[in-house]
C-alpha positions, -999 to 999 in steps of 0.1 A, spaced: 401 78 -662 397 114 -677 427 135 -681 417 170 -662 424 189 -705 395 162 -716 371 171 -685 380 213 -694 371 201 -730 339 189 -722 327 214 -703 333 244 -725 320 226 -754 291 219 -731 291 258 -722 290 268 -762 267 242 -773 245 255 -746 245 295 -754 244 282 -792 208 267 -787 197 295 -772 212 319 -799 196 296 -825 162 301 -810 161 330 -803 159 325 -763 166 360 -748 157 352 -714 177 314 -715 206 338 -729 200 367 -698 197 342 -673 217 315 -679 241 327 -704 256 361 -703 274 375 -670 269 410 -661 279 432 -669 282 424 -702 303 439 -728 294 430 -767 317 450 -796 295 450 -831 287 469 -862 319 492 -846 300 499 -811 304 489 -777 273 480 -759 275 473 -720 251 459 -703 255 461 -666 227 446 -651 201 412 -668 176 438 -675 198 462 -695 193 431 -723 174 431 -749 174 408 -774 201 416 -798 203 385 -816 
């Protein structure tokens, strides 16, 4: 039987690896759609970029 830490395990590695492919290929609408929540906050290069709504991204990666 799987103890409930390993399922949680799982899943977020699941949830990482997922976003990560999309990251890697450069999938802006797998990371708008399926990825990222909104709104979105993202802190870089000393900025903070919201993003309240899916079409407020553009592909930042």
């Amino acid at each position: 039987m799987t103890q409930p830490n390993e399922a949680a395990t799982a899943g977020a590695r699941a949830a990482l690896d997922g976003f990560m492919e999309a990251f890697n290929r450069e999938d802006a609408e797998a990371i708008r759609t399926r990825w990222f929540h909104f709104p979105h906050v993202r802190f870089h290069s000393g900025k903070v970029t919201v993003m309240a709504t899916p079409s407020d991204y553009h592909n930042l990666v």
